[in-house]
Backbone and ligand atoms as CSV (ligand in chain L), in Angstrom:
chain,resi,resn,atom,element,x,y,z
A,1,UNK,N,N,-227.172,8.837,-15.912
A,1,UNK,CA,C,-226.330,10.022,-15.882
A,1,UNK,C,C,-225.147,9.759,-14.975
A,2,UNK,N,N,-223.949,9.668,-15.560
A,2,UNK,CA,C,-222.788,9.524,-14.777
A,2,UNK,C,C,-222.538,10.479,-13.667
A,3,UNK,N,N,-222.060,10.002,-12.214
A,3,UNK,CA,C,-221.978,11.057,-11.070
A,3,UNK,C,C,-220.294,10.728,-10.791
A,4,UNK,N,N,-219.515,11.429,-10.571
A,4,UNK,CA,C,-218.244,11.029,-10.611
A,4,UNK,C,C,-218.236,10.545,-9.060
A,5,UNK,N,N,-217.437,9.477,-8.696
A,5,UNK,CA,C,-217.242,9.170,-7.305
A,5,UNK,C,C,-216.363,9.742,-6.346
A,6,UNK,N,N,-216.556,10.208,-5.318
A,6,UNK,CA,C,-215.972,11.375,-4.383
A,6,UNK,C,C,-216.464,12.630,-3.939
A,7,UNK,N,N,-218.029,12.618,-4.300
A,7,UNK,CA,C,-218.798,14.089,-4.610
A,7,UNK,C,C,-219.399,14.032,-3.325
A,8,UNK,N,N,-219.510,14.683,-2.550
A,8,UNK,CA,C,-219.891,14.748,-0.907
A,8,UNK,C,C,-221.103,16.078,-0.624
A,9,UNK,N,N,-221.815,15.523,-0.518
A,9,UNK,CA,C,-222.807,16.431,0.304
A,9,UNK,C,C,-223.009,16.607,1.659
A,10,UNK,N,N,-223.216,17.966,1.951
A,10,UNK,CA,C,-223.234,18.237,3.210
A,10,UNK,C,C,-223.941,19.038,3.945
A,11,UNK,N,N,-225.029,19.113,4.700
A,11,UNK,CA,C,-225.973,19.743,5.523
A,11,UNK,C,C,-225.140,20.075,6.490
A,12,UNK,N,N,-225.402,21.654,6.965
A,12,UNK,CA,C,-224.264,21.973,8.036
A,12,UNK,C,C,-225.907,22.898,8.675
A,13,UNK,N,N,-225.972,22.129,10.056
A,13,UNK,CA,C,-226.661,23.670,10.585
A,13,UNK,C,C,-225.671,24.450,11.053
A,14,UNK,N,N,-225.831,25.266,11.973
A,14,UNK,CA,C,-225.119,26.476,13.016
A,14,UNK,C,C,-225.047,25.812,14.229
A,15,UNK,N,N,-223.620,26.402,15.055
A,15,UNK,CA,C,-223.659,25.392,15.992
A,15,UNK,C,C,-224.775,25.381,16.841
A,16,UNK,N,N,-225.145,24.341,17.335
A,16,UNK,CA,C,-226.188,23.662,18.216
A,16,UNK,C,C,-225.789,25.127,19.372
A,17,UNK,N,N,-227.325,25.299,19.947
A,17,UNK,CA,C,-227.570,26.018,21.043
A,17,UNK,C,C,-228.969,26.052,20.884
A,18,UNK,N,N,-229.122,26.787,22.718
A,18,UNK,CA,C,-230.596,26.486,23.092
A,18,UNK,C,C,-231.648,28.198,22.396
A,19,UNK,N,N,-230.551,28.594,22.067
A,19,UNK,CA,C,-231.395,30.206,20.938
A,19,UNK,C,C,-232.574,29.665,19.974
A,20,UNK,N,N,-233.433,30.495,20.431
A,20,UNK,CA,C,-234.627,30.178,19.467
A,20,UNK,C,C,-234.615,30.829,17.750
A,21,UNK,N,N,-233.212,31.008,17.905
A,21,UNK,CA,C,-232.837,31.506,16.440
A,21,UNK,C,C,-231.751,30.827,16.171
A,22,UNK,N,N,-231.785,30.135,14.854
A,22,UNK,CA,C,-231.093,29.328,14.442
A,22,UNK,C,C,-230.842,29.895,12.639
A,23,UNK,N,N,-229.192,29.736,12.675
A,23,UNK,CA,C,-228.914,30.407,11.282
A,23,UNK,C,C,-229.489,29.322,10.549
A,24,UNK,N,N,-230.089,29.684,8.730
A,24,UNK,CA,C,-230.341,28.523,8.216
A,24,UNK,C,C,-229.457,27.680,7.601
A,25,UNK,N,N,-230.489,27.239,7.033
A,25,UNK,CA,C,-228.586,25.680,7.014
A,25,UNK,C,C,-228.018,26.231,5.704
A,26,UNK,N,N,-226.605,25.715,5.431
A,26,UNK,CA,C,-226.186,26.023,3.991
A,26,UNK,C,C,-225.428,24.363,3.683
A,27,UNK,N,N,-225.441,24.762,2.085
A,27,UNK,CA,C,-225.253,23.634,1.803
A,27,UNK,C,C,-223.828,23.589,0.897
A,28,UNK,N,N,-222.757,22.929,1.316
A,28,UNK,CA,C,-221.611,22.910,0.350
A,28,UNK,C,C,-221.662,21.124,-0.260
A,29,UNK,N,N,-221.174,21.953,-1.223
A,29,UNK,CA,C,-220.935,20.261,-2.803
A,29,UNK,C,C,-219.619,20.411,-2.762
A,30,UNK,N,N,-218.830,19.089,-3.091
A,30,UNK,CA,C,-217.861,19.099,-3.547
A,30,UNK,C,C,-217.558,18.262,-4.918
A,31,UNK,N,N,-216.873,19.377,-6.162
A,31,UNK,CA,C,-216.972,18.564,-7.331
A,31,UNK,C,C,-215.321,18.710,-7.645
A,32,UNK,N,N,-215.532,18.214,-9.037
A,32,UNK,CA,C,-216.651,18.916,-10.263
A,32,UNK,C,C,-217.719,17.358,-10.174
A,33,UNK,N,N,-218.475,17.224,-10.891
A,33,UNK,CA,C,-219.231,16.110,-10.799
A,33,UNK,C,C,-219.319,15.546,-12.348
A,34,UNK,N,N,-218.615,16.681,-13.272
A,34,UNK,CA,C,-218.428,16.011,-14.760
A,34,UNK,C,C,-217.571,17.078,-15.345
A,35,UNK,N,N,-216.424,16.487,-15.935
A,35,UNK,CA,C,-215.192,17.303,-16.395
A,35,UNK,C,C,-215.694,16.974,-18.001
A,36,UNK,N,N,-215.101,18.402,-18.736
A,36,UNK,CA,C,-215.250,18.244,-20.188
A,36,UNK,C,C,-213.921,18.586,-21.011
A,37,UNK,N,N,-212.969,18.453,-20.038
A,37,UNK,CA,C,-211.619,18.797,-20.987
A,37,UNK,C,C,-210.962,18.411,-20.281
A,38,UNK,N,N,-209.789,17.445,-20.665
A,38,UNK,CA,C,-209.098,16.655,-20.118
A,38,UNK,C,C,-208.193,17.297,-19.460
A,39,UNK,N,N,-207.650,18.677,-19.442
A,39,UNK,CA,C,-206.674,19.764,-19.080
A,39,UNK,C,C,-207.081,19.731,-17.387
A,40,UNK,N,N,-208.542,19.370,-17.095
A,40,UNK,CA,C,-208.926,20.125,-16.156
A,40,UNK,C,C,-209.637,18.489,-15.635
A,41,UNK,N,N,-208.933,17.309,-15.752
A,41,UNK,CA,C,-209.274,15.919,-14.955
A,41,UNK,C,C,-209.072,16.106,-13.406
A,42,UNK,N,N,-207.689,16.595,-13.304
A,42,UNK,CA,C,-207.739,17.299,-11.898
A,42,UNK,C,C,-208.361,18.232,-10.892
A,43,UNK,N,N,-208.643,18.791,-11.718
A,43,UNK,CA,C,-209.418,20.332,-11.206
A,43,UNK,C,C,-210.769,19.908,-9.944
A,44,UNK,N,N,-210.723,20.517,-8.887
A,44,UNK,CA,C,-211.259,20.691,-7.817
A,44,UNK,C,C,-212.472,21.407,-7.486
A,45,UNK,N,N,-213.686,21.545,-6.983
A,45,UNK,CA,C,-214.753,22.719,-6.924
A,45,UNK,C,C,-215.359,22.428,-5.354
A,46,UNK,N,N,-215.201,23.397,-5.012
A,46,UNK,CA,C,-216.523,23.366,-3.751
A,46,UNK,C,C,-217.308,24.588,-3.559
A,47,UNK,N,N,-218.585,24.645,-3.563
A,47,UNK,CA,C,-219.658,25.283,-4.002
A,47,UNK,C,C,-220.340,25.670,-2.388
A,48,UNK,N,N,-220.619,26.739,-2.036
A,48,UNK,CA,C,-220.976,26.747,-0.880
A,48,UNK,C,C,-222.357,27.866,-0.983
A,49,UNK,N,N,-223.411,27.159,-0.320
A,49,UNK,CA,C,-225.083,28.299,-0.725
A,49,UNK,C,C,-225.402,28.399,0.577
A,50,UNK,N,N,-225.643,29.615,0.964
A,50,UNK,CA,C,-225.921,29.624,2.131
A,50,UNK,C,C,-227.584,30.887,1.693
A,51,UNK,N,N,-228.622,30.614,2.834
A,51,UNK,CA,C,-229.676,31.258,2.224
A,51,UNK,C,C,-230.104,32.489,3.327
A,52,UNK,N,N,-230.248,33.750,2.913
A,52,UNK,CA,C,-230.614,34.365,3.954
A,52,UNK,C,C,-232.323,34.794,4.097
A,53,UNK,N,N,-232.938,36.003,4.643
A,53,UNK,CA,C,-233.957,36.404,4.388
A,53,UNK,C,C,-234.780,36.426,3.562
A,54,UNK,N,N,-234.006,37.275,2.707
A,54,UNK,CA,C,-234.362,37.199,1.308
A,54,UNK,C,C,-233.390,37.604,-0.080
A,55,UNK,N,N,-231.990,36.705,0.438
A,55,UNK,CA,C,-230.967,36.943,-0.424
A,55,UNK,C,C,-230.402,35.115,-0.409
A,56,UNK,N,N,-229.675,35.199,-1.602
A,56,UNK,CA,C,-228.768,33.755,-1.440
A,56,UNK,C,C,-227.615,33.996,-1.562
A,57,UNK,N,N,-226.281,33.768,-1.026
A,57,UNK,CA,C,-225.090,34.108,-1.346
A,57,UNK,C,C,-224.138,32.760,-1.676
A,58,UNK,N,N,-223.802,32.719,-2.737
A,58,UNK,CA,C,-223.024,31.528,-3.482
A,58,UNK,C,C,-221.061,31.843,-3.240
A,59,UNK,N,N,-220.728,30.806,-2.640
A,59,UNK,CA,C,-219.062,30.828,-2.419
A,59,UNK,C,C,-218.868,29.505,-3.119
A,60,UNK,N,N,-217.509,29.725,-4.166
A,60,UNK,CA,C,-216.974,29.095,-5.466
A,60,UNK,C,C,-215.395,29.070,-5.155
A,61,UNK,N,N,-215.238,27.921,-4.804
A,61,UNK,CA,C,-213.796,27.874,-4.937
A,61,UNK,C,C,-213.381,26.523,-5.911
A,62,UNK,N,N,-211.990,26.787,-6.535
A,62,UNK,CA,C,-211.497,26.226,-7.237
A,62,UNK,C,C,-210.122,26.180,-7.129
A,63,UNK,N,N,-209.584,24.693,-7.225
A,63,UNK,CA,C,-208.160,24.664,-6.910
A,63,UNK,C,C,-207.791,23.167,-8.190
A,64,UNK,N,N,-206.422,23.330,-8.030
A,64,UNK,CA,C,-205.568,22.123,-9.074
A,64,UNK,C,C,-206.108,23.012,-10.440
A,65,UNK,N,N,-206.253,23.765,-11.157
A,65,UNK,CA,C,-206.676,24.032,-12.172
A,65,UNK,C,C,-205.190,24.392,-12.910
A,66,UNK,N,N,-205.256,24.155,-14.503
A,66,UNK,CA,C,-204.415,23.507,-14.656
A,66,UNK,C,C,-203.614,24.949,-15.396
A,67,UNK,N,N,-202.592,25.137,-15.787
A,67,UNK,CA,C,-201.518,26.622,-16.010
A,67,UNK,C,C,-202.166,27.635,-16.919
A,68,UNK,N,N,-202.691,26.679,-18.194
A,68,UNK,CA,C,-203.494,26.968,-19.072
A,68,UNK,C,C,-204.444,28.054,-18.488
A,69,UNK,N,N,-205.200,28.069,-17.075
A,69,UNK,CA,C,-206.099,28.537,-16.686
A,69,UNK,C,C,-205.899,29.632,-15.834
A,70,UNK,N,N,-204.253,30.266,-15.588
A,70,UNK,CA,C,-203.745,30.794,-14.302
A,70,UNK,C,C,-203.681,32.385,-14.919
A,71,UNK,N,N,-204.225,33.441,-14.245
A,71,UNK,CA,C,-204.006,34.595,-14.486
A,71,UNK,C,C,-205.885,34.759,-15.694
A,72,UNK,N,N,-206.023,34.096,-15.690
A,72,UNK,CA,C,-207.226,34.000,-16.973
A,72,UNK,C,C,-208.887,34.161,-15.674
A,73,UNK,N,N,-209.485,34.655,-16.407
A,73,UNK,CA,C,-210.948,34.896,-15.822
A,73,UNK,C,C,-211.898,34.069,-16.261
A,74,UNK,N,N,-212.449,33.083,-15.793
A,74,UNK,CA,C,-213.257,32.031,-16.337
A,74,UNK,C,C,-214.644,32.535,-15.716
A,75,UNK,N,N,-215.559,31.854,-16.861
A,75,UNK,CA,C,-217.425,32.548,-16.673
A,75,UNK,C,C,-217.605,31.351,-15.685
A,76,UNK,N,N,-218.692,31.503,-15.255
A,76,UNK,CA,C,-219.312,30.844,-14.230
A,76,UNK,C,C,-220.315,31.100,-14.076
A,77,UNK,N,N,-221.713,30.196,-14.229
A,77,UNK,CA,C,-222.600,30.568,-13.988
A,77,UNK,C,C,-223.987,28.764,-13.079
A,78,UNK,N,N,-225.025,29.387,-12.740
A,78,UNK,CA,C,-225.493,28.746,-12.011
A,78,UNK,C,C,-226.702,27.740,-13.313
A,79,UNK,N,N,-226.549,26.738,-13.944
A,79,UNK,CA,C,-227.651,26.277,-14.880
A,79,UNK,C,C,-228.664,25.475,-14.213
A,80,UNK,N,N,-229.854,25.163,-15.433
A,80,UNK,CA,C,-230.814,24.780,-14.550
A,80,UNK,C,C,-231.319,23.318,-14.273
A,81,UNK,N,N,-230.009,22.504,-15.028
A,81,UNK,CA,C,-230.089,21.284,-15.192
A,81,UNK,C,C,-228.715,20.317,-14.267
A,82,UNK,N,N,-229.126,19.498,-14.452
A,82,UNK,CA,C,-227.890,18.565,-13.413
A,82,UNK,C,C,-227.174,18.318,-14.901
A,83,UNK,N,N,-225.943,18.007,-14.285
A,83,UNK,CA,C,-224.090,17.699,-15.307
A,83,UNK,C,C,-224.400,16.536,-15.578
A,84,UNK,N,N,-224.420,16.421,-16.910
A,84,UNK,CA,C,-224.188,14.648,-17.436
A,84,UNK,C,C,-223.168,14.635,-18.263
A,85,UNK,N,N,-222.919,13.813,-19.233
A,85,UNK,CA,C,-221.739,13.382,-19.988
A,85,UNK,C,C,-221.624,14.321,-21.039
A,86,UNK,N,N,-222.515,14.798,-21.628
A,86,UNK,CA,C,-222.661,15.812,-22.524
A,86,UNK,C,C,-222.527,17.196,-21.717
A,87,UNK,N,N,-221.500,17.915,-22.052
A,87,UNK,CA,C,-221.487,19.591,-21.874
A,87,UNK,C,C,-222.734,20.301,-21.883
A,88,UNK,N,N,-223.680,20.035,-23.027
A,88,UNK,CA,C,-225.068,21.219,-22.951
A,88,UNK,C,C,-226.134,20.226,-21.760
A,89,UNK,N,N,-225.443,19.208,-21.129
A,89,UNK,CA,C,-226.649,18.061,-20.386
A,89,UNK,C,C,-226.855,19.100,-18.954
A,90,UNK,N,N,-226.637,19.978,-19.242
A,90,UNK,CA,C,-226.878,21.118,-17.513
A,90,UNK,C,C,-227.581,22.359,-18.423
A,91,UNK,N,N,-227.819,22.017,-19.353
A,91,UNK,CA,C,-228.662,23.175,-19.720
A,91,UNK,C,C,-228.800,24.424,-19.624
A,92,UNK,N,N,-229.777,25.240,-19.877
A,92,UNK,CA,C,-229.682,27.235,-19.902
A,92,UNK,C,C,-229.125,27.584,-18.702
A,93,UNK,N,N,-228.597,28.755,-18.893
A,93,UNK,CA,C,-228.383,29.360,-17.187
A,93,UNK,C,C,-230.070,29.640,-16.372
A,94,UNK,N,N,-229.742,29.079,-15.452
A,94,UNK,CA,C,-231.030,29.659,-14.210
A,94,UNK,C,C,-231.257,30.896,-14.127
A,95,UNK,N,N,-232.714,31.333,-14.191
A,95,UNK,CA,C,-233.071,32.655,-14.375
A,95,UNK,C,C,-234.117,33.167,-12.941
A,96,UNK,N,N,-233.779,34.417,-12.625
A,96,UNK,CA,C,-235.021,34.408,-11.618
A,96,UNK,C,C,-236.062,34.141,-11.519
A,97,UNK,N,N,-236.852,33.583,-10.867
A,97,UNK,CA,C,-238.298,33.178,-11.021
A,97,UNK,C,C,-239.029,34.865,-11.201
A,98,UNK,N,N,-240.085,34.623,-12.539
A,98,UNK,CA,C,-240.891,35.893,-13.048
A,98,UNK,C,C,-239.843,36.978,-13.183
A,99,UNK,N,N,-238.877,36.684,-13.496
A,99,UNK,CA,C,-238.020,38.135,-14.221
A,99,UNK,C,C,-238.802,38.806,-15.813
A,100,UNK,N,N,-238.887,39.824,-15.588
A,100,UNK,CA,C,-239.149,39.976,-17.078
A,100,UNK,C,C,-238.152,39.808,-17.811
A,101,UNK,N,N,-238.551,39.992,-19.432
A,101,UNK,CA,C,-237.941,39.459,-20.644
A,101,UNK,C,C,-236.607,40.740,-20.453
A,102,UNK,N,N,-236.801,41.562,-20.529
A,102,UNK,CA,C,-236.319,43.293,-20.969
A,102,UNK,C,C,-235.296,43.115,-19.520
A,103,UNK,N,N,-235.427,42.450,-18.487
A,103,UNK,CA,C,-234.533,42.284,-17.779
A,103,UNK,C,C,-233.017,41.916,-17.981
A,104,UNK,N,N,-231.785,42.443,-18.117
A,104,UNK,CA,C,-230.194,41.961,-18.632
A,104,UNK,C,C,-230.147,41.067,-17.999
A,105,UNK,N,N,-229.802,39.955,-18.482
A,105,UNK,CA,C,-229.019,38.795,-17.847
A,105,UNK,C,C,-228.603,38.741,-16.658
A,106,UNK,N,N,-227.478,39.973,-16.260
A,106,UNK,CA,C,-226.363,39.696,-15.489
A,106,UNK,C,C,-227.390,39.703,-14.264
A,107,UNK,N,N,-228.763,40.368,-13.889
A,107,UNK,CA,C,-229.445,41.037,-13.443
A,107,UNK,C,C,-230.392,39.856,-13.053
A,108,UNK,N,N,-230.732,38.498,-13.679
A,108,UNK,CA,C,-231.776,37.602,-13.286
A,108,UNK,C,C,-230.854,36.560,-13.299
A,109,UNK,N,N,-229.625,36.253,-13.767
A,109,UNK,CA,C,-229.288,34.845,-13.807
A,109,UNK,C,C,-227.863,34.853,-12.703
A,110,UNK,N,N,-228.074,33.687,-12.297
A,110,UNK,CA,C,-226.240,33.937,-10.945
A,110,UNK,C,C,-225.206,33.534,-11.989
A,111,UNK,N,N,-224.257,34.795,-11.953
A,111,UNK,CA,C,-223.146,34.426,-12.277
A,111,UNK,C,C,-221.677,34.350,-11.160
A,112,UNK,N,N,-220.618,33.900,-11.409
A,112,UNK,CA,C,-219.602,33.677,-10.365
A,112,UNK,C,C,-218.423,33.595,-10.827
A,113,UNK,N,N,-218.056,34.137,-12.097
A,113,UNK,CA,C,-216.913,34.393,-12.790
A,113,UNK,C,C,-215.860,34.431,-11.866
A,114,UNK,N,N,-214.484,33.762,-11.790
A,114,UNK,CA,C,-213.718,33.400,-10.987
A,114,UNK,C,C,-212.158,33.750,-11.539
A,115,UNK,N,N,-211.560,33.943,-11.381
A,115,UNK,CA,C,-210.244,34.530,-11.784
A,115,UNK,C,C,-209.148,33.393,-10.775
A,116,UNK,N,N,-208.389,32.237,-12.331
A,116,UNK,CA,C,-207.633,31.726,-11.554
A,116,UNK,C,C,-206.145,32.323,-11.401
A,117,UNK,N,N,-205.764,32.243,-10.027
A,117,UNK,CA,C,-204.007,32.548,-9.234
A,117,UNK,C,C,-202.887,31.803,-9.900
A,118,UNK,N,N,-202.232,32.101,-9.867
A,118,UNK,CA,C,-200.940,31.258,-9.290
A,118,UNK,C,C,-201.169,30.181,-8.746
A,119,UNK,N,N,-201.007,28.982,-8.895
A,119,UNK,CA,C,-200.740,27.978,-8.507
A,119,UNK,C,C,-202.519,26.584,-8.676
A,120,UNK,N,N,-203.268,27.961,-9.207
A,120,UNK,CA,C,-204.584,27.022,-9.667
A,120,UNK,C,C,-205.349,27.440,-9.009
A,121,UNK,N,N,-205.101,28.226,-7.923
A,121,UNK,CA,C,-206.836,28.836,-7.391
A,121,UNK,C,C,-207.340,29.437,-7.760
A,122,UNK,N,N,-208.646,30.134,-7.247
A,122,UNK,CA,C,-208.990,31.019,-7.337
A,122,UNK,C,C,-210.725,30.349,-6.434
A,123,UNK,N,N,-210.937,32.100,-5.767
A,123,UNK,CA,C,-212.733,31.845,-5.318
A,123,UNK,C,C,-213.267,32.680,-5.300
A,124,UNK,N,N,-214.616,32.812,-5.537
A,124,UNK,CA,C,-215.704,33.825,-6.213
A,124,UNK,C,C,-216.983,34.054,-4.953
A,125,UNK,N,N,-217.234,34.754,-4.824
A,125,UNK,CA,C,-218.830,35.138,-4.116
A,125,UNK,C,C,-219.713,36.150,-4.736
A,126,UNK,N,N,-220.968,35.271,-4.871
A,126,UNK,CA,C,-221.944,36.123,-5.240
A,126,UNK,C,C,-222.828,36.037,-4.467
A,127,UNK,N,N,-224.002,37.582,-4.344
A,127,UNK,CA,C,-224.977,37.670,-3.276
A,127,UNK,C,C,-226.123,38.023,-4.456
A,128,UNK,N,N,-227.203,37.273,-4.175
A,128,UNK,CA,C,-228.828,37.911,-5.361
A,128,UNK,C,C,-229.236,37.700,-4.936
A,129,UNK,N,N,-230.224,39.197,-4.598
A,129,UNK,CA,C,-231.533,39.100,-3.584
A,129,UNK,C,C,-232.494,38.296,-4.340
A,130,UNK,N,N,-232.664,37.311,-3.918
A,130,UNK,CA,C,-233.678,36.505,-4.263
A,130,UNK,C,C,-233.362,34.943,-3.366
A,131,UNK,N,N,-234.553,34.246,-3.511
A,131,UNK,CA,C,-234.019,32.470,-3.161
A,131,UNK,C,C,-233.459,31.971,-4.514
A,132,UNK,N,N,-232.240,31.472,-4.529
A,132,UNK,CA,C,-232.388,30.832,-6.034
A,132,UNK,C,C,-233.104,28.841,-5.452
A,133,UNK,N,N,-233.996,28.599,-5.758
A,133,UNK,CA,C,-235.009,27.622,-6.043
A,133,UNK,C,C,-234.183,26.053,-6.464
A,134,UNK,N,N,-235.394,25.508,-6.189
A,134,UNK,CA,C,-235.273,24.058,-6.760
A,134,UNK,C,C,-234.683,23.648,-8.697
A,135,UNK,N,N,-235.177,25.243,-9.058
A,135,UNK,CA,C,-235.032,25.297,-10.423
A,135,UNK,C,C,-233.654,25.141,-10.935
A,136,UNK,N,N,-232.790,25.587,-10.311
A,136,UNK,CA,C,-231.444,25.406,-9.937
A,136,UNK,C,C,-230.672,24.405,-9.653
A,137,UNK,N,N,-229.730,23.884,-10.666
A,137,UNK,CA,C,-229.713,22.481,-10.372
A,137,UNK,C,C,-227.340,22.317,-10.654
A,138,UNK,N,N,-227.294,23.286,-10.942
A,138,UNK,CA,C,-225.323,23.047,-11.409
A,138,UNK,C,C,-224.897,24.385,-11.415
A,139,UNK,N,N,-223.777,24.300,-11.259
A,139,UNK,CA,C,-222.755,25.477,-11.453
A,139,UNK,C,C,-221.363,24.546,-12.307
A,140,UNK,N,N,-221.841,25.250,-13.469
A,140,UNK,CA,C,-220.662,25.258,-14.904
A,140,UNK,C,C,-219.489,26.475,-14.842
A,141,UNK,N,N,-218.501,26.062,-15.085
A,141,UNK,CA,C,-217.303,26.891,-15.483
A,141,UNK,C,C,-217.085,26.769,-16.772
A,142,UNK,N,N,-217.047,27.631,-17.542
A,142,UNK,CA,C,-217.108,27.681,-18.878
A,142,UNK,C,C,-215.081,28.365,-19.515
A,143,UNK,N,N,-215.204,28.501,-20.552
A,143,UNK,CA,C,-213.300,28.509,-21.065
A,143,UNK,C,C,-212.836,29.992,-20.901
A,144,UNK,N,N,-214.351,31.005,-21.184
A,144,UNK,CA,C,-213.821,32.273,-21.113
A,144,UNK,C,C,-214.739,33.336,-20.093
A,145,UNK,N,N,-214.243,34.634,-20.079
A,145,UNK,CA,C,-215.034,35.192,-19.120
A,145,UNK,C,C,-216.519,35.570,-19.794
A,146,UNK,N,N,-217.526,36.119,-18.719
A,146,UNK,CA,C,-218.739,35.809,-19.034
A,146,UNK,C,C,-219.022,37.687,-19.957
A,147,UNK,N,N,-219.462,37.233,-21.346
A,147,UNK,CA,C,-219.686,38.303,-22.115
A,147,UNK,C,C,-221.155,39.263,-21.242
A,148,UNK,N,N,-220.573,40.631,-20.694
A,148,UNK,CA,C,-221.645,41.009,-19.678
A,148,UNK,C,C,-223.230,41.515,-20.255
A,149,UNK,N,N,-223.186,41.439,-21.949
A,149,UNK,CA,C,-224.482,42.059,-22.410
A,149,UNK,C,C,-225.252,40.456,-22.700
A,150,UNK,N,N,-224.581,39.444,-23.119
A,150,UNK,CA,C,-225.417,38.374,-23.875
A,150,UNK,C,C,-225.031,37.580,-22.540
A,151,UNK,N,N,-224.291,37.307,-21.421
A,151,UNK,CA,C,-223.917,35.569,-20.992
A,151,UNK,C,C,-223.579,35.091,-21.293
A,152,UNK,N,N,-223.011,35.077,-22.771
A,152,UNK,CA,C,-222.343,33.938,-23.487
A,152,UNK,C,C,-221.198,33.553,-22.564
A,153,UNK,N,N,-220.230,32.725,-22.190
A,153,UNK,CA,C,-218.810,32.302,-22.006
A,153,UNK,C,C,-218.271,31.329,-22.425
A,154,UNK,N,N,-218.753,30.577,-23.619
A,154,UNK,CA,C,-217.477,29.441,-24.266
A,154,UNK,C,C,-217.832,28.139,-23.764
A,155,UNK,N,N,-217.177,27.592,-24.076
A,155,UNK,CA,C,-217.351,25.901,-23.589
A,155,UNK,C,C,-217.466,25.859,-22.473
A,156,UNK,N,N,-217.966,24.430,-22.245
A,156,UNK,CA,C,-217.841,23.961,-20.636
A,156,UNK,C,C,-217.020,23.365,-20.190
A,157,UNK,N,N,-216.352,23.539,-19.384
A,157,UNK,CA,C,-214.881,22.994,-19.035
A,157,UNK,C,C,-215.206,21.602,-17.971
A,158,UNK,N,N,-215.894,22.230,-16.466
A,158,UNK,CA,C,-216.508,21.121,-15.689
A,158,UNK,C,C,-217.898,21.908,-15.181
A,159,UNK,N,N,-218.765,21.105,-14.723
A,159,UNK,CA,C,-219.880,21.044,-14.431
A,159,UNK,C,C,-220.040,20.278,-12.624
A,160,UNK,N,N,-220.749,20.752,-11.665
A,160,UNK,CA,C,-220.710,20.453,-10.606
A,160,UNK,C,C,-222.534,20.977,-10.332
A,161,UNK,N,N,-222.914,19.298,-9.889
A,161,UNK,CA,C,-224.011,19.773,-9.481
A,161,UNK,C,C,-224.399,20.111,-7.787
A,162,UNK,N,N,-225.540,20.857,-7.909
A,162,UNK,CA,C,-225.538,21.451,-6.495
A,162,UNK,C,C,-227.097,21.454,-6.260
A,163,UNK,N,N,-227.642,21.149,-5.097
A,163,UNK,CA,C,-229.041,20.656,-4.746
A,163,UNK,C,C,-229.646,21.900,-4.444
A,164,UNK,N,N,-229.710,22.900,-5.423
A,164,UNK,CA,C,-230.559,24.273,-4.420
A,164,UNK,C,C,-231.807,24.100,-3.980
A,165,UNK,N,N,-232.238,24.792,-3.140
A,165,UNK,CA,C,-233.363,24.984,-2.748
A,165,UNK,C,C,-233.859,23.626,-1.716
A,166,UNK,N,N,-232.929,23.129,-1.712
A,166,UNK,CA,C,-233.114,22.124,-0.381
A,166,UNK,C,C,-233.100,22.078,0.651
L,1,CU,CU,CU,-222.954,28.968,-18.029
């Protein structure tokens, strides 16, 4: 499985002190780690999970994205497979662990739909009470925004994998 070179992982605790409380660690990626449209060879991602009690909160930023993409709302969501060369190689979106069936989408799976600026940015935060798990393995940006009854959003543009639950 191809990993693009430049992808940096990073364990950050809280700064060092002698407190017997220590924030937990979070973890930022920097991608994409597999591009699927040449529009977007440039395009930038850093993924930031930080875990609380009993919530996870996901920060999504994106920069260099290319004009095509500016003023436009792109889906985003968290899948449960690592990015390979193939677009569907990151697989279904990640679902809560024991969600029921009758549960909506928007409601068990992380989404992070991102709206790019002027000049190619744009960054997203999402908070779901829950841990999202080991099961959790990429965050895909897909071509359009995320349809809120089905999840659907369109192709995969880039794919960036991210080590949850580590
Ligand atoms: Cu998706």
């Amino acid at each position: 499985m191809g990993t693009a070179a430049g992808i940096t992982l990073s364990l950050f605790a809280s700064p060092a002190s002698a407190s017997a409380h220590r924030e937990p660690p979070f973890i930022r990626v920097e991608g994409p780690s597999q591009v699927y449209d040449a529009s977007y060879a440039r395009a930038k991602t850093v993924v930031l999970v930080k875990y609380g009690q009993r919530n996870t909160v996901i920060d999504l930023v994106v920069s260099e994205f290319p004009r095509e993409a500016i003023n436009r709302r792109l889906g985003v969501h968290v899948h449960t497979r690592r990015c390979g060369a193939n677009p569907d190689d990151s697989g279904p979106h990640y679902t809560r662990p024991g969600a029921a069936a009758s549960v909506r989408p928007r409601n068990k799976e992380v989404w992070l739909d991102v709206r790019v600026r002027p000049g190619g940015l744009g960054r997203t935060q999402t908070v779901v009470p829950w841990r999202v798990g080991k099961a959790a393995r990429s965050v895909v940006i897909h071509a359009k925004r995320t349809n809120q009854r089905t999840g659907d959003a369109g192709r995969r543009l880039v794919c960036t994998n991210v080590p949850f639950g580590r």
